[in-house]
C-alpha positions as CSV (number, residue, x, y, z in Angstrom):
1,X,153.2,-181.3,257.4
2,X,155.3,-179.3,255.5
3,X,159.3,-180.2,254.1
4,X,160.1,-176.7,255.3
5,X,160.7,-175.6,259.2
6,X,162.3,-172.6,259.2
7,X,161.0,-169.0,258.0
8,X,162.7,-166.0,258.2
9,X,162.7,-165.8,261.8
10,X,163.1,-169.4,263.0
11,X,159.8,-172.1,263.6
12,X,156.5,-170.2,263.5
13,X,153.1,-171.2,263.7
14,X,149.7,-171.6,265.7
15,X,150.4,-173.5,269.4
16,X,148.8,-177.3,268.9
17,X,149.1,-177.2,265.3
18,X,151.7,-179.1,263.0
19,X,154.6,-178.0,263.1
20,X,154.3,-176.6,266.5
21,X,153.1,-180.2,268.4
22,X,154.6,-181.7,271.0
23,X,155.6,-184.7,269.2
24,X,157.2,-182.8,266.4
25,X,158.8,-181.0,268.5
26,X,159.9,-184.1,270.6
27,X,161.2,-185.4,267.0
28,X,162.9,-182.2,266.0
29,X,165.0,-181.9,269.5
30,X,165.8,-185.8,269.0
31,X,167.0,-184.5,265.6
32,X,169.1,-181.4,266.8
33,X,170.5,-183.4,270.1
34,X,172.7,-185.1,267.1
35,X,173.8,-182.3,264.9
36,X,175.2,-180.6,268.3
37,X,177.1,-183.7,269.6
38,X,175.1,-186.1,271.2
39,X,175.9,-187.2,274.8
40,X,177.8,-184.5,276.9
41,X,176.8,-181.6,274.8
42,X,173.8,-179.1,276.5
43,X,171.4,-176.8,275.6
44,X,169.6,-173.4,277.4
45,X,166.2,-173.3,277.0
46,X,163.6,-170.5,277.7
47,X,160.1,-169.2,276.8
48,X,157.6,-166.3,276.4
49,X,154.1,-165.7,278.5
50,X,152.3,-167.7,275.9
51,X,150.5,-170.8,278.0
52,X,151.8,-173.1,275.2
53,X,155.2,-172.3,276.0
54,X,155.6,-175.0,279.3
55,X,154.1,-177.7,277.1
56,X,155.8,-176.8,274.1
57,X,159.6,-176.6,276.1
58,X,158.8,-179.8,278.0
59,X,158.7,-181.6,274.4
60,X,161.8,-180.4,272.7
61,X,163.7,-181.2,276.1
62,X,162.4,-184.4,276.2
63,X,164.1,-185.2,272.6
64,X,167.1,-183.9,273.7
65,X,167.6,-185.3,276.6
66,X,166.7,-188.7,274.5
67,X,169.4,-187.5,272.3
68,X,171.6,-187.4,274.9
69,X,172.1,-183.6,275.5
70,X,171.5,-181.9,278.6
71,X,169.0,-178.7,279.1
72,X,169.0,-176.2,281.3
73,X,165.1,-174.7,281.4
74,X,165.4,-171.2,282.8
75,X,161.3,-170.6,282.0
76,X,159.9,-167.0,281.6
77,X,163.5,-165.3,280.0
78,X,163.7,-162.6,277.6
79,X,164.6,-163.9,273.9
80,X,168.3,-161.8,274.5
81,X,168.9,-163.0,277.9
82,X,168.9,-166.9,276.4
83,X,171.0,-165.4,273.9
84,X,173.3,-164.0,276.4
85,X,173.4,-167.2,278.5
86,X,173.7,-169.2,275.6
87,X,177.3,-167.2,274.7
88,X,178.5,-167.1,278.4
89,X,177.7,-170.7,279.0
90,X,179.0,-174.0,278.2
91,X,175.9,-174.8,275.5
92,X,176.4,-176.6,272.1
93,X,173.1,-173.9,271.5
94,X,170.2,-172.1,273.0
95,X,166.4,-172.3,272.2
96,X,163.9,-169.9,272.8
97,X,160.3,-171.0,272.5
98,X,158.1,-167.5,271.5
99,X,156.5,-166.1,268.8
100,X,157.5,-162.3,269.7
101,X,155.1,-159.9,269.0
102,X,152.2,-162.4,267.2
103,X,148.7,-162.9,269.1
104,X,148.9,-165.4,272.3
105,X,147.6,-168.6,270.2
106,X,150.7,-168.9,268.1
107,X,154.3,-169.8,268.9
108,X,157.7,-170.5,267.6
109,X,161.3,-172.2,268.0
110,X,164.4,-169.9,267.7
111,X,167.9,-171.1,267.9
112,X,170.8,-169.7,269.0
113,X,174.5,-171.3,268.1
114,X,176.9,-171.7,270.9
115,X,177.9,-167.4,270.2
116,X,174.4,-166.2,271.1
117,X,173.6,-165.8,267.2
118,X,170.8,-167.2,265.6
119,X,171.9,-169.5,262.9
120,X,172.4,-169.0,259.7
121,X,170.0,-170.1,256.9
122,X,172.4,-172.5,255.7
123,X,172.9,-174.3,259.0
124,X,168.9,-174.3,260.0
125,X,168.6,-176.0,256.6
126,X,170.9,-178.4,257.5
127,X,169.1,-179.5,261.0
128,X,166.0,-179.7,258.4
129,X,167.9,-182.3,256.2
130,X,168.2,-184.4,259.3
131,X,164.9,-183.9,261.1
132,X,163.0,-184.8,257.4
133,X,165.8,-188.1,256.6
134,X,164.0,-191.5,256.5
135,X,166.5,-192.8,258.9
136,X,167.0,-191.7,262.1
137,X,169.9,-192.7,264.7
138,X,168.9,-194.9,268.0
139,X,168.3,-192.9,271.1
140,X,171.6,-192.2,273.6
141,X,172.8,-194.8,275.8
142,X,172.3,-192.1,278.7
143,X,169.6,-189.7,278.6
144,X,170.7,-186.1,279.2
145,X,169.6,-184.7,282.2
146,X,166.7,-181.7,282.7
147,X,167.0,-179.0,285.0
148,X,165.2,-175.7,285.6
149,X,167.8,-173.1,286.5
150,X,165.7,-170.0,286.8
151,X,168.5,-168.2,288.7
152,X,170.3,-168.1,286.0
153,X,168.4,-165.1,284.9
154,X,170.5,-163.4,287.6
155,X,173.6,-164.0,285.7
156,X,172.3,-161.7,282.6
157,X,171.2,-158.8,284.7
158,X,174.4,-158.6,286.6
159,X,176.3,-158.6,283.0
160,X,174.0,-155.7,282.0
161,X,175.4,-153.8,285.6
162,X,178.6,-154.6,286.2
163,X,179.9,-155.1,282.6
164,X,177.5,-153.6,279.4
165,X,177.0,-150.1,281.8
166,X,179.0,-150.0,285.1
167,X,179.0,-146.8,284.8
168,X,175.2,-145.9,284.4
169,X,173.6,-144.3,287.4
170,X,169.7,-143.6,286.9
171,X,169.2,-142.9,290.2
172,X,166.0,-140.6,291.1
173,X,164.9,-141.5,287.6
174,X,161.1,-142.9,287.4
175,X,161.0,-145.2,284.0
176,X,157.9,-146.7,282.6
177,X,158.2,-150.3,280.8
178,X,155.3,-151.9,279.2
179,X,156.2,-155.4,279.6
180,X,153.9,-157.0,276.6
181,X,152.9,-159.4,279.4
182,X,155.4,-161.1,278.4
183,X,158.7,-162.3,278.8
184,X,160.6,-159.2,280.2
185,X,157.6,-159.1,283.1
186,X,159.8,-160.8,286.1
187,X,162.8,-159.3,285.0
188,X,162.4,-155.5,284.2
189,X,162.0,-154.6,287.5
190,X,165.4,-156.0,288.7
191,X,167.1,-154.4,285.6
192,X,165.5,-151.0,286.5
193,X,166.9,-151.3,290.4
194,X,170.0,-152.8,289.5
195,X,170.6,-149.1,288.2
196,X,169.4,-147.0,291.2
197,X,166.1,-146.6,289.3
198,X,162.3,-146.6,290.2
199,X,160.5,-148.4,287.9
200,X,157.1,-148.2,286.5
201,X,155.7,-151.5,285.3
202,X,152.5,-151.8,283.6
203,X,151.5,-155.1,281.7
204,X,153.7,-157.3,283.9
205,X,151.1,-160.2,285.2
206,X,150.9,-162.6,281.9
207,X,148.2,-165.5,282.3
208,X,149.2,-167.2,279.5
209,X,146.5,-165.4,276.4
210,X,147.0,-161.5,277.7
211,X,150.5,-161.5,275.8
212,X,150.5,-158.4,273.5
213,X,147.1,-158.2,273.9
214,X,146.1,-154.3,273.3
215,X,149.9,-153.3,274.8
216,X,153.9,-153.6,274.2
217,X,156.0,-152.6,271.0
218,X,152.4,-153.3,268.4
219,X,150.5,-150.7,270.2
220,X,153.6,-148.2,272.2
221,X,150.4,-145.4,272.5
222,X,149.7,-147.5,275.4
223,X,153.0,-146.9,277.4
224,X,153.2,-143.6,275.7
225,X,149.8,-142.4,277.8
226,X,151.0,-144.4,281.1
227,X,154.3,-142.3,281.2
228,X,152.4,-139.2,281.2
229,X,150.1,-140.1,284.0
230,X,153.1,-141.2,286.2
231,X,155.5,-138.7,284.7
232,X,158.2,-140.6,283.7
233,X,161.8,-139.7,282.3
234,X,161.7,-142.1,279.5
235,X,159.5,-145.1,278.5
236,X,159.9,-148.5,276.9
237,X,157.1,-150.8,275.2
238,X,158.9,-154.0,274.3
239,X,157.2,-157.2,272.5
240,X,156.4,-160.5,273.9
241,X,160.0,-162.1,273.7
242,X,161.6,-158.8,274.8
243,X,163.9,-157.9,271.8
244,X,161.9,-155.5,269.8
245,X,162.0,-152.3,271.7
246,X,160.1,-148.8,271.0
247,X,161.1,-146.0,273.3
248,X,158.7,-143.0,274.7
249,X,160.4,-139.4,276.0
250,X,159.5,-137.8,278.9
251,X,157.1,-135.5,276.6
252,X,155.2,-138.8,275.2
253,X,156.8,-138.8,271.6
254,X,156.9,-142.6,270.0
255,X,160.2,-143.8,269.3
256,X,160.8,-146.4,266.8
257,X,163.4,-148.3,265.5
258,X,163.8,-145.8,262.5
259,X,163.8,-142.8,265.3
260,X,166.0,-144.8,267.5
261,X,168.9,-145.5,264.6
262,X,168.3,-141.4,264.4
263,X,169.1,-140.4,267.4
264,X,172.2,-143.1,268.5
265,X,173.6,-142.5,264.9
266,X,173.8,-138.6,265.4
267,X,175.1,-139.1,269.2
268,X,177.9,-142.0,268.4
269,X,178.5,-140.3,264.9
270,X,179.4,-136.9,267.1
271,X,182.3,-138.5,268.9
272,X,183.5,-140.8,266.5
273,X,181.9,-144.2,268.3
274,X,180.8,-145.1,265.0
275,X,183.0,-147.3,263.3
276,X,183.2,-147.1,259.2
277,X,180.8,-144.0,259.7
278,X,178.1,-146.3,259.4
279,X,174.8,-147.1,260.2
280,X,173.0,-150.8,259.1
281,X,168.9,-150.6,258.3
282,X,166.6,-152.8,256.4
283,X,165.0,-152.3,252.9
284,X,162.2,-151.6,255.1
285,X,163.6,-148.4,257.3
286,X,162.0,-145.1,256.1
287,X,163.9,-142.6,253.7
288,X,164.0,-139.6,256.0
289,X,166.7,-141.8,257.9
290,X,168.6,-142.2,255.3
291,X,168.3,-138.3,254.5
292,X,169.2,-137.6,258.4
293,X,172.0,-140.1,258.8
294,X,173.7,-138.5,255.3
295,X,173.2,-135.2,256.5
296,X,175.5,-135.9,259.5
297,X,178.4,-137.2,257.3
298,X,177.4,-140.4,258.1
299,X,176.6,-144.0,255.9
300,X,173.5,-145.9,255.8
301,X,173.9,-149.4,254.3
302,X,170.6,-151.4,253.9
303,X,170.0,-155.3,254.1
304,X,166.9,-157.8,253.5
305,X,164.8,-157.4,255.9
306,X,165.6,-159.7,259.2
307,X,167.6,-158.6,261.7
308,X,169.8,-162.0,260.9
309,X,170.5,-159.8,257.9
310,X,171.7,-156.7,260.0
311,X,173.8,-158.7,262.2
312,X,175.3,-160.4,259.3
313,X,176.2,-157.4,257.6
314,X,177.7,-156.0,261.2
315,X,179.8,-158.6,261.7
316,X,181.5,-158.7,258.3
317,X,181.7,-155.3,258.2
318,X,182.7,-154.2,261.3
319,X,179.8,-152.3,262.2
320,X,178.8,-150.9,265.6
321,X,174.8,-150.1,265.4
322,X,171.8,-151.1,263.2
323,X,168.5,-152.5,263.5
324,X,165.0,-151.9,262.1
325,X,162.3,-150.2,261.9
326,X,159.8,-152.6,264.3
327,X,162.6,-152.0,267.1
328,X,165.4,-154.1,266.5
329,X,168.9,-152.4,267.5
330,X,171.9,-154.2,267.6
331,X,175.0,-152.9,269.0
332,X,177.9,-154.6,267.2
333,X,180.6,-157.1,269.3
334,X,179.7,-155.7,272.7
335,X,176.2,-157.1,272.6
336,X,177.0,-160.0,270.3
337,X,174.7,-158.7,267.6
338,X,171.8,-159.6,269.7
339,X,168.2,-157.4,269.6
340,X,167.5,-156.8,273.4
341,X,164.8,-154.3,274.5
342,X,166.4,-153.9,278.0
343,X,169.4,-153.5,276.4
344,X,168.3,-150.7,274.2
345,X,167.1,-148.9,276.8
346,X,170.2,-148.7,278.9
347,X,172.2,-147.7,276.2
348,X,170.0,-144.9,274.6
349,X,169.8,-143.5,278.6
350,X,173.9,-144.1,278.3
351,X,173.9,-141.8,275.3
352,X,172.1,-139.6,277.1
353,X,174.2,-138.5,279.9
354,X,176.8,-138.6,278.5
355,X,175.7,-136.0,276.2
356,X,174.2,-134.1,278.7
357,X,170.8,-134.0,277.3
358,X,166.9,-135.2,278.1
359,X,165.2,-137.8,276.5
360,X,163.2,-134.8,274.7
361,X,166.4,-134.3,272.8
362,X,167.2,-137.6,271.8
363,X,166.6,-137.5,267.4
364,X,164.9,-134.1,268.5
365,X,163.0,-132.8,264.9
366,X,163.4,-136.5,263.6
367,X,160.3,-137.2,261.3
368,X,159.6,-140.1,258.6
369,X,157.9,-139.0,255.2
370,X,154.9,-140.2,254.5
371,X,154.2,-143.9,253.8
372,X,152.1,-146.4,253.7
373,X,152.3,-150.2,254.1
374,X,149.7,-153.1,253.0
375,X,150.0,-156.0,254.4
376,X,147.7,-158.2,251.9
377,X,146.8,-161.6,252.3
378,X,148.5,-163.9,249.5
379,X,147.5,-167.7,247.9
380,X,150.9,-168.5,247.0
381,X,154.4,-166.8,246.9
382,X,156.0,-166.1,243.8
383,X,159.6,-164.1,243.3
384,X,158.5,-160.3,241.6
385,X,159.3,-161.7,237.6
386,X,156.9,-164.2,237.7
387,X,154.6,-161.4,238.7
388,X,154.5,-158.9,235.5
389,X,151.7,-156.9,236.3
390,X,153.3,-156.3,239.7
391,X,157.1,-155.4,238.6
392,X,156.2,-153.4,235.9
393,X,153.8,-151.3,238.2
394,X,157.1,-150.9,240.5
395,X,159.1,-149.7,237.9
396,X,156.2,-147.4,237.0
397,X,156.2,-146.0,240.4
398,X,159.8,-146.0,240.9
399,X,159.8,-143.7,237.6
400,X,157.3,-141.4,238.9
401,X,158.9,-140.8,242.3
402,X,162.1,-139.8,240.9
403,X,164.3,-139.8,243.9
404,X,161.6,-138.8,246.1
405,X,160.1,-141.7,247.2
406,X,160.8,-145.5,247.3
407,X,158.9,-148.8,247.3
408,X,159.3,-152.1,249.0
409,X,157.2,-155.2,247.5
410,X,158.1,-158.3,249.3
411,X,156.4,-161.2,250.2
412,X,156.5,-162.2,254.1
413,X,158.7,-165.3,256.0
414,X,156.5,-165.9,258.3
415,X,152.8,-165.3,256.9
416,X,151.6,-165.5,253.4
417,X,150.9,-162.3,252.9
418,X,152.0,-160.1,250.1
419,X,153.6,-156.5,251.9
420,X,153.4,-153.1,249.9
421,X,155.7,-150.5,251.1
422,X,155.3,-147.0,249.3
423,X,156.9,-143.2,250.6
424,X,157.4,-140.1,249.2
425,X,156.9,-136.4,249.9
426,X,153.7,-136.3,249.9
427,X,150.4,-138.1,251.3
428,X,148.6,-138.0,247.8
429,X,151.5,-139.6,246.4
430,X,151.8,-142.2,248.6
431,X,148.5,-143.6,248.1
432,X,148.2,-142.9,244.6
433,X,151.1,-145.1,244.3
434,X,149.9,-147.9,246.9
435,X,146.3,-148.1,244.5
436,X,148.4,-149.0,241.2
437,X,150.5,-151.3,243.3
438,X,147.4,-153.1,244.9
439,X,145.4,-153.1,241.4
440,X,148.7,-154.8,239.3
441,X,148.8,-157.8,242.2
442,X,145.3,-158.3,241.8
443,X,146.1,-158.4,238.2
444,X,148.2,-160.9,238.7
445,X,145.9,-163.0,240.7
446,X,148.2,-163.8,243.9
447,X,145.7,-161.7,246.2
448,X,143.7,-164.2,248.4
């Protein structure tokens, strides 16, 4: 097994498979139980609609509770609701067990510190220091007790009514989720009618392998087309832990994270709800956002990609709204930084009355320029000046583009694979550019 756990985005990997077994996951919650206190301390624990997920949760609560730390299993929960619970509670952390959006045979550990926030690189590699030390500490005197507390759900919905949007009335308002099969499948419903809503579910029966199969955030056509046939106000395709979010208007335009920072920056920008005039995006987010936000007086400051890296910059900052382009928004202290499909949703409808306009309107005219993005698979990952071929075809580009156009070469935290981001103004530049990028990283042999 590896010396590393952590990627960019928490423990990833294939369900079954080192690191993602039951034992060393039995280890690694043996492990944590002592960096958050031993005996007394507890933990909130929830998964996605992957079949591994049970199996997977039943291990790391059997190390902490060996550890001496209590868990609270709430089972199928959105990634931001275990976030949410996690910061109301009484938890020393929270765990969520999902690998988001990735294909049903994969899965992952993400940990939440006792605010709701996923930890910071510095503190995950600190839980790896103790999980890989040759000596480990003897098991607790007392092991910690498990529960399953599913009605605990009920505590994040009524947050979302009665305290996020007590004022939001959809009533007489038909909305379409795509629930990914996933996580958000019990709950969207309840969310919808908590709001005077009718709700139109599709994707809502997960059997364990149908999770983002062919639907949810990778594939929104699929909930664009559904809202259409049941004619729908607005739309939302979320992934399998429910904290990506892509949004569809009542004509069946695709919304995406890059549309959705559009549209809430020119609405919160237009009466002043936006604090330092800013808006946070990845390296990743598309130019033509940049261009709009500008063009409304407005900032847009850019991270690494991760939306650890958004919230980060937030939080020092200030900030009240960022996210990226796959669907992450994050809404500053009210929503503790957190991503949250549901959550998006409700404040994007928010928005909307209180501007008096349709969905239709929302980033009305809104377009990205033209770009391309190769996601190639890599034998090895190597920082860009060990890679000459490579940087000096960037520069090359970069020269070429002059203003008009960007790139993004970057190698993935979660997949070896080498991603090449090119835009500009036009089609035949874009892939002109993507060729010389592809031909210098095959010069440089780090193509698989």
């Amino acid at each position: 097994m590896s010396r590393q756990l952590f990627g960019t985005d928490g423990i990833r990997g294939r369900a079954g498979q080192e690191p993602l077994t039951s034992s060393t996951l039995e280890a690694f919650g043996f492990a944590l139980a002592g960096q958050l206190g031993g005996s007394g301390a507890s933990v909130v624990i929830g998964h996605d609609g992957r079949e591994s997920g049970e199996t997977l949760v039943a291990a790391l609560a059997e190390g902490l509770s060996r550890g001496g730390v209590g868990v609270d299993v709430v089972g199928l929960a959105p990634t931001p609701a275990v976030a949410y619970l996690t910061s109301a509670g009484e938890y020393a952390a929270g765990i969520m067990v999902s690998a988001s959006h990735n294909p049903a045979a994969d899965n992952g550990v993400k940990l939440f510190g006792t605010d709701g926030a996923k930890l910071s690189d510095e503190r995950e590699a600190e839980i790896e220091a103790v999980f890989f030390a040759e000596e480990q500490p003897a098991p607790a005197e007392e092991p910690g007790s498990i529960k399953r507390t599913k009605n605990l759900l009920g505590d994040y919905i009524g947050w979302l009514r009665s305290e996020a949007f007590p004022e939001l009335d959809l009533g007489g308002r038909r909305i379409l989720i795509d629930c990914a099969n996933g996580a958000v499948s019990q709950i969207a419903g309840r969310v919808v009618h908590a709001f005077g809503g009718e709700i139109v579910a599709v994707h809502d029966k997960p059997d364990g392998r149908n999770i983002n199969d062919g639907c949810g955030a990778m594939h929104p056509e699929v909930a664009a087309a559904a809202l259409l046939e049941h004619d729908c106000w607005i739309g939302l395709s979320v992934d399998g832990d429910g904290d990506r979010a892509m949004l569809i208007d009542s004509k069946g335009r695709i919304l995406d994270g890059d549309a959705i920072l559009a549209g809430l920056g020119e609405l919160l920008g237009a009466r002043d709800a936006l604090p330092g005039k800013t808006v946070v995006a990845t390296v990743m987010s598309n130019l033509a956002l940049e261009q709009w936000i500008e063009s409304r007086d407005l900032r847009l400051l850019r991270t690494a990609v991760g939306d650890r890296y958004v919230a980060e910059a937030m939080r020092e900052h200030g900030f009240a709204l960022g996210g990226e382009k796959s669907g992450h928004m994050l809404f500053g202290a009210e929503h503790g930084f957190r991503g949250d499909g549901l959550y998006t949703l409700l404040k994007v409808c928010q928005e909307l009355r209180s501007a008096s306009r349709g969905p239709e309107e929302f980033a009305a005219g809104y377009a990205d320029l033209p770009q391309k993005l190769l996601n190639l698979d890599a034998v090895r990952r190597a920082p860009l000046e060990e890679l000459p071929a490579l940087a000096a075809a960037c520069e090359a580009v970069e020269s070429e583009l002059a203003g008009d156009g960007r790139t993004v070469v970057r190698f993935s935290g979660t997949e070896l694979k080498l991603r090449l981001m090119v835009e500009a103004r036009t089609e035949v530049q874009v892939e002109d550019a993507i060729a010389k990028l592809r031909a210098a990283a095959e010069q440089d042999e780090i193509l698989a």
